[in-house]
SEVEXDREN-760541 format. One record per residue (C-alpha): x, y negated, z negated; residue in one letter. Coordinates in steps of 0.2 Angstrom, whole numbers, padded with zeros to 4 digits, always signed. Layout:
N
XYZA/...
! end
This chain:
486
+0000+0000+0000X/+0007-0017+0005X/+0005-0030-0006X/-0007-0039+0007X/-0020-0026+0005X/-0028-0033-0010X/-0028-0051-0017X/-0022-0044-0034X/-0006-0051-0040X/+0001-0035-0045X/+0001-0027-0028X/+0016-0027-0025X/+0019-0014-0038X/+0010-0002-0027X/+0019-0004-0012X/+0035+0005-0005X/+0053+0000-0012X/+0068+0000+0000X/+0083+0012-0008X/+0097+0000-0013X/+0114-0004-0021X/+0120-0018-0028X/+0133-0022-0039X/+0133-0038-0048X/+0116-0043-0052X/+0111-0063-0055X/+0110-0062-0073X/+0101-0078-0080X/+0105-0080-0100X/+0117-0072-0111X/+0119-0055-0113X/+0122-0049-0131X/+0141-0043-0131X/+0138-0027-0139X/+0126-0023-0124X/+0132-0008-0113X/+0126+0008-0106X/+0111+0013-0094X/+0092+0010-0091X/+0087+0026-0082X/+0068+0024-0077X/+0057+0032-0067X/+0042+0032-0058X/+0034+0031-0041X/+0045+0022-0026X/+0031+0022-0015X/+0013+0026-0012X/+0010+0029+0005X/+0017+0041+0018X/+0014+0039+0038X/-0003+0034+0038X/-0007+0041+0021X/-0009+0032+0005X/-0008+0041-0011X/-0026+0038-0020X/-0017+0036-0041X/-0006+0026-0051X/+0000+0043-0056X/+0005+0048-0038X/+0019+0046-0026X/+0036+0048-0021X/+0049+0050-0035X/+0061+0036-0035X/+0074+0034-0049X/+0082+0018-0056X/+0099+0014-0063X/+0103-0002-0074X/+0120-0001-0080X/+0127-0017-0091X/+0143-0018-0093X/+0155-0029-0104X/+0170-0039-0096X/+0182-0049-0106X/+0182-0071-0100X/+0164-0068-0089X/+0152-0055-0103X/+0140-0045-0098X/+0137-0041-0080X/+0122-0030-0073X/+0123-0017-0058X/+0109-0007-0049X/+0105+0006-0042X/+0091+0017-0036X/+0086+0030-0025X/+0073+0044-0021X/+0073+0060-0030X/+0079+0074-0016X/+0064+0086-0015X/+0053+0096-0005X/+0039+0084-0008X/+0051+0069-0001X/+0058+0077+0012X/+0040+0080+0018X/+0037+0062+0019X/+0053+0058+0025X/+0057+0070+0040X/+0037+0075+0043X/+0029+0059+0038X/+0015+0069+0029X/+0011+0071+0010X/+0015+0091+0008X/+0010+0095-0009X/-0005+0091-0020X/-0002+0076-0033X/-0009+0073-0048X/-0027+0064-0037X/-0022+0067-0022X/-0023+0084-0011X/-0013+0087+0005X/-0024+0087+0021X/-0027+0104+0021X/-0039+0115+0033X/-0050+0126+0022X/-0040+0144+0028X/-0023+0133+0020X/-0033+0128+0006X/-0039+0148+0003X/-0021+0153+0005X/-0014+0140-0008X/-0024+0150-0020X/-0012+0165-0017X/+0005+0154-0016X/+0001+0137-0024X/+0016+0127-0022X/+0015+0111-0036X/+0025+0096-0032X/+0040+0093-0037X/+0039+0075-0036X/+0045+0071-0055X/+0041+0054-0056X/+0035+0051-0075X/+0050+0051-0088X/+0069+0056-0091X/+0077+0065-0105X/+0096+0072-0106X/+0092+0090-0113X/+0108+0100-0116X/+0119+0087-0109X/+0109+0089-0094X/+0099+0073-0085X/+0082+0080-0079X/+0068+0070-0071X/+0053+0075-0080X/+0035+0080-0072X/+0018+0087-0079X/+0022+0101-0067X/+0032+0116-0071X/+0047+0109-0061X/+0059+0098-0071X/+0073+0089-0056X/+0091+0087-0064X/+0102+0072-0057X/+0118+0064-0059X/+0116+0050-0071X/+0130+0038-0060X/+0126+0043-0041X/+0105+0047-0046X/+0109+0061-0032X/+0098+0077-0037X/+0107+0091-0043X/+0094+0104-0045X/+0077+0111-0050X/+0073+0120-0069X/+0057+0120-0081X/+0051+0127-0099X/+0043+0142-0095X/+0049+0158-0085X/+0036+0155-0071X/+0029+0139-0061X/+0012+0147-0057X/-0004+0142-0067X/+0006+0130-0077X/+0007+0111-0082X/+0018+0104-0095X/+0020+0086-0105X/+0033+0072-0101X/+0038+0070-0115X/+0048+0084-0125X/+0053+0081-0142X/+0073+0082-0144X/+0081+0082-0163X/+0098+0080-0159X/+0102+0084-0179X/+0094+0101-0177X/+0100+0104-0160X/+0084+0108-0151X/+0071+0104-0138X/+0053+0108-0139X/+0041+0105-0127X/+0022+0112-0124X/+0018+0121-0110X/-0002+0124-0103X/-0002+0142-0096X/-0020+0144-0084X/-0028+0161-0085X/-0040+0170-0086X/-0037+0169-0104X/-0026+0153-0105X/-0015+0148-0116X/-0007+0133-0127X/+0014+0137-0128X/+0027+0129-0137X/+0045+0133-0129X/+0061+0129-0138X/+0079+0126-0132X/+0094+0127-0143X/+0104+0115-0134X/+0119+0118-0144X/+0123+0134-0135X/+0127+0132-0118X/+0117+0140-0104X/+0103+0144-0117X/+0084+0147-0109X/+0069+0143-0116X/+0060+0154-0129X/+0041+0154-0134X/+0039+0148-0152X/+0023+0147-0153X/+0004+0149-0145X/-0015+0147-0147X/-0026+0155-0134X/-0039+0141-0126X/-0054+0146-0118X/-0054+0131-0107X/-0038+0121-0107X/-0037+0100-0112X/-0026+0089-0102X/-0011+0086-0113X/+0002+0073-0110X/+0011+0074-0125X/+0011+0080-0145X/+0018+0076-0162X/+0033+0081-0170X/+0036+0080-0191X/+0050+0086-0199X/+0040+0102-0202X/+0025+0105-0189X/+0021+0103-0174X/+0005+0094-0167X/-0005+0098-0152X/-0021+0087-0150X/-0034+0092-0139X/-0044+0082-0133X/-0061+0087-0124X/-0056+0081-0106X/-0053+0100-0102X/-0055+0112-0087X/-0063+0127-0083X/-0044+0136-0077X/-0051+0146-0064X/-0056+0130-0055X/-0040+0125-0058X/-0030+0140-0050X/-0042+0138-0035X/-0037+0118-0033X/-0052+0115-0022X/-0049+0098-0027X/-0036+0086-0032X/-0027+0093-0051X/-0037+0079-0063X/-0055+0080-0054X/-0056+0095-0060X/-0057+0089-0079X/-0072+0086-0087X/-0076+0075-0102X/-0085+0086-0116X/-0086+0074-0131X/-0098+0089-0140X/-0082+0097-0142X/-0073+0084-0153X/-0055+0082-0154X/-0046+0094-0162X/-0030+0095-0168X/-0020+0111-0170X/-0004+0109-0181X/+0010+0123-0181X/+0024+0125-0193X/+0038+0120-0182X/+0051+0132-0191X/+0041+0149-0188X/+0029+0143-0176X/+0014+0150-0186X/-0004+0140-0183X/-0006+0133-0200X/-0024+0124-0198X/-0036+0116-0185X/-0045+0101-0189X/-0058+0092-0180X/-0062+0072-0178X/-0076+0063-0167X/-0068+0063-0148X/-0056+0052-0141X/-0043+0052-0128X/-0024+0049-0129X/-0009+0051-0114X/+0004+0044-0130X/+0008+0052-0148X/+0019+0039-0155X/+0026+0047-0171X/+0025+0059-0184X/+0029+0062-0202X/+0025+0073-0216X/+0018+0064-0232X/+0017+0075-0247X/+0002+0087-0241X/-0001+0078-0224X/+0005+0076-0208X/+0003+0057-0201X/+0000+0055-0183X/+0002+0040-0173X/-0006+0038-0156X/-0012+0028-0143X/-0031+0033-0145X/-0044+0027-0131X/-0064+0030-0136X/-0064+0041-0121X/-0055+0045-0105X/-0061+0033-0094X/-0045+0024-0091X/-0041+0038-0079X/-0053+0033-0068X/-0047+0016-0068X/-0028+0018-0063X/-0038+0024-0047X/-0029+0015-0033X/-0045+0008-0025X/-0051+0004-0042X/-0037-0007-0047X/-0039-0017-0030X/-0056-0025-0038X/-0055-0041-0040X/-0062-0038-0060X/-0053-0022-0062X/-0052-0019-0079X/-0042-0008-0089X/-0052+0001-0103X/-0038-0005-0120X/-0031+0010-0131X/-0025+0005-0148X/-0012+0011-0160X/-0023+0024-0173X/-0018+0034-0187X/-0025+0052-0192X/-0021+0058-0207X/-0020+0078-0209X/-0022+0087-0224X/-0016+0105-0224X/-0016+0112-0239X/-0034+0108-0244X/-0050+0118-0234X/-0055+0102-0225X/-0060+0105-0208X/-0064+0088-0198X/-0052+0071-0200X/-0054+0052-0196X/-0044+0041-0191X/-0038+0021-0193X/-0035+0007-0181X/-0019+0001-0186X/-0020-0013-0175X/-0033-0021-0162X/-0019-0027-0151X/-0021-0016-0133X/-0007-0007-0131X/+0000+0009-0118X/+0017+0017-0114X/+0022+0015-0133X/+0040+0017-0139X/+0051+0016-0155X/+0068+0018-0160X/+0066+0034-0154X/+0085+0044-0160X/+0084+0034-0178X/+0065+0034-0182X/+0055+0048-0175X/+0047+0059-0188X/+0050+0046-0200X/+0039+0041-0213X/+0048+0021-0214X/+0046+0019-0195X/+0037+0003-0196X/+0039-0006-0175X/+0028+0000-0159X/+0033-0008-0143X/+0022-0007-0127X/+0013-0015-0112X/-0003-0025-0115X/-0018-0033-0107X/-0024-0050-0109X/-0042-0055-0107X/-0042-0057-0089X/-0046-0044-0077X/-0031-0036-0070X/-0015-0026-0075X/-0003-0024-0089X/+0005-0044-0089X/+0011-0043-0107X/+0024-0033-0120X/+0021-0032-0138X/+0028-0028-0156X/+0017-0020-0168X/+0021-0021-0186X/+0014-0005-0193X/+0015-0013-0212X/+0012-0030-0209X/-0004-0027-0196X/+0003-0039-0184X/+0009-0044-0168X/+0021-0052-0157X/+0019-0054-0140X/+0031-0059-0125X/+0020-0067-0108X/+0025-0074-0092X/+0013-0080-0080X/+0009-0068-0065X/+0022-0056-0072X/+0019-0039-0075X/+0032-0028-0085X/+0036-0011-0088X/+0036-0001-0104X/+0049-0009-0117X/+0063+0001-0120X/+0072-0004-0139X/+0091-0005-0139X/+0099-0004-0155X/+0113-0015-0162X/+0129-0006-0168X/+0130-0003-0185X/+0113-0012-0187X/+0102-0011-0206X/+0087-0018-0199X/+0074-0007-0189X/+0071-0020-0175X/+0089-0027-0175X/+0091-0025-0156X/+0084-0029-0139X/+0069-0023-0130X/+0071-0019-0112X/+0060-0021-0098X/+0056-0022-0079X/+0046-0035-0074X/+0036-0036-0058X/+0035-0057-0053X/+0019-0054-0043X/+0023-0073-0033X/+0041-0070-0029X/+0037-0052-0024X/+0052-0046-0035X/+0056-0038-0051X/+0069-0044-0066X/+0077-0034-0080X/+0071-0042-0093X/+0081-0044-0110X/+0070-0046-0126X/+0078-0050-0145X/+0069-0036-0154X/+0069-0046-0170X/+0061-0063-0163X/+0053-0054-0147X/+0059-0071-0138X/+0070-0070-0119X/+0088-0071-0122X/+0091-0064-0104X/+0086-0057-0086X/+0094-0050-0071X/+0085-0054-0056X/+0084-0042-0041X/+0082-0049-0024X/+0065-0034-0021X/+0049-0027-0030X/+0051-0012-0041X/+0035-0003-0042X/+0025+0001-0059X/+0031+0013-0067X/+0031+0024-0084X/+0046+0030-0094X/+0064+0027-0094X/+0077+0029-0108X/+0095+0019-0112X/+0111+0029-0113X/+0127+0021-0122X/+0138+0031-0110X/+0134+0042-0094X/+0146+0052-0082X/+0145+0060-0068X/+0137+0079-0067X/
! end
């Protein structure tokens, strides 16, 4: 989609971007002198193929992005970038065929009806992992709800080759975003098997012994299966919140229809949370609260006889209709708001259903903390995140939520739009929020994007580096103080 297909500022974000290199970035501001390492992001670099446009935010082709600050002694920081198409089938299919090959999160290939009745004996997921980036076992993967994770080489962003959680790619869907404790040297992530008789499974990774595989450490047997993006991790469960936007799986495995219209909303069925004991992997309790939807846990930690979950709760799942493509080009497109909730889980007393609390009214989505110093917990105390404002449109706003304090501080430029905030911590810092908050911000009138460079603890601009071309909207990315070649 060009920018001139609708009169929303934002349109640019949904366009195509060109793959380039450049060294030295303008950088406007300071940079702090303690600044260096990588931005990885990821996320779509463009939403339409020959004469094909993909229908979804959540579609498109693959494309990662590479910010690398550096430190140079008389001229400080300096900024170079980077980016460049994830190598797969699904791109290579565009590139070379000019067709869109494999089916997308809301968008199907053109098929004929005999292709379609074969897939459903050799179903061929995308591997177009656009959503997020971990390093798992030292190893840089590009992450996808599909079963097929793409490494890549952190400096060139050249692909380097295809692996996943489970042992098999058929009838199954994963979340984005695994929970890594370096400290304990694992991985965990929760992989949706689609059967007959389907089934919720956590995989683990001990990525402290090289070459390890994944093992099963635990499951729970679903009768019809709930679009899961993500889950909770304390220091000693596991949570898995299902919430009634689920699937009958054998209509899934026939794929008559793009992956998410085959999900219905069931609000009958509640939302329930299953927690796990993350040591033995044993189902511990099930509780239930009224429905609501969720794409983003945000933390978890245990409190004497409770687990405390923080998410980006939505009264229902209605947002996923609005990230539609066509949807978003109304001129008052309006983005349904989540908010930052608590549930509080007892486990040791026979309660079965739970409630939860608004912890602010602020809207807020792609949520992130000091991730490596504050998941699981119980003193985290900052969210950052994209926000809406109360004009129609897209996310044009980043804001900090204090957990204790109930407030929030908010950075907004007019007609820009920015990316999840990413926090960087200072060396050596006491202060939760003594850092900077990353961010790629589309400037809808300039038809470009900016690094931007937030102070964490004031949430005011100390710098930007300007690129000469759009990046499109995107979803997850994480900072690296040092990458190397794979």
């Amino acid at each position: 989609m060009s920018a001139g297909t609708t009169s929303q500022g934002f349109a640019a974000g949904f366009g195509e971007s060109p793959e380039v290199e450049i060294d030295d970035v303008p950088v406007r501001g300071i940079l702090p002198d303690w600044l260096e390492g990588s931005l990885l992001r990821n996320g779509p670099g463009s939403f339409q193929v020959g004469e094909r446009r993909y229908r979804h935010w959540f579609d498109g082709l693959a494309m990662l992005h590479r910010f690398t600050i550096s430190q140079h002694a008389g001229s400080g920081g300096r900024v170079s970038y980077q980016n460049r198409f994830l190598e797969t089938e699904a791109y290579r299919a565009a590139r070379d065929e000019g067709r869109i090959a494999f089916p997308e999160f809301a968008t199907d290939p053109c098929r004929s009806l005999f292709a379609r009745a074969m897939a459903v004996f050799d179903p061929k997921p995308t591997d177009s992992a656009k959503v997020n980036i971990a390093k798992v076992a030292e190893k840089f993967l590009a992450l996808a709800e599909t079963p097929i994770q793409v490494e890549f080489d952190p400096v060139t962003l050249k692909t380097v080759g295809v692996t996943g959680w489970d042992t098999s790619t058929f009838g199954r869907m994963t979340t984005v975003h695994p929970q890594l404790d370096d400290a304990r040297g694992e991985a965990i992530n929760l992989v949706t098997r689609f059967n007959a008789s389907s089934q919720y499974v956590f995989r683990h990774l001990d990525t402290t012994t090289p070459g390890a595989s994944p093992t099963t450490l635990a499951r729970r047997r679903v009768g019809e299966p709930g679009y899961i993006h993500s889950f909770g991790m304390s220091e000693r469960y596991l949570v898995l919140a299902e919430f009634p936007l689920v699937v009958n799986p054998v209509s899934l495995l026939l794929w008559l229809k793009p992956y998410i219209e085959n999900f219905r909303w069931k609000p009958e069925r509640g939302t329930k949370f299953h927690v796990f004991d993350r040591q033995t992997g044993a189902h511990v309790k099930t509780l239930t609260s009224p429905a609501f939807f969720a794409f983003h846990h945000v933390n978890a930690y245990d409190d004497g006889d409770e687990v405390v979950v923080d998410l980006v709760g939505y009264d229902d799942a209605s947002v996923i209709e609005a990230f539609y493509l066509h949807r978003l080009e109304e001129p008052d497109a309006r983005i349904p708001p989540g908010t930052l909730r608590r549930f509080r889980l007892p486990i040791s007393d026979t309660a079965k259903t739970v409630t939860g609390e608004e912890l602010s009214p602020t809207p807020i989505e792609l949520p992130s903390l000091d991730y490596a110093r504050m998941n699981t917990r119980p003193d985290h105390r900052y969210v950052y995140g994209v926000s809406l404002g109360d004009e129609p449109g897209f996310y044009d706003r980043l804001v900090k939520i204090d957990t204790v304090t109930r407030t929030t501080a908010t950075w907004h430029a007019e007609g820009c739009y920015p990316g999840e905030g990413v926090f960087v911590g200072r060396p050596g810092r006491e202060a939760e929020d003594d850092g900077v908050v990353l961010s790629v911000v589309l400037d809808a009138a300039a038809e470009t994007s900016f690094l931007l460079v937030l102070d964490a603890t004031s949430f005011t601009e100390i710098a930007r580096a300007e690129l000469p071309h759009a990046v499109l909207h995107g979803y997850h990315g994480q900072f690296y103080g040092e990458v190397r070649p794979s």
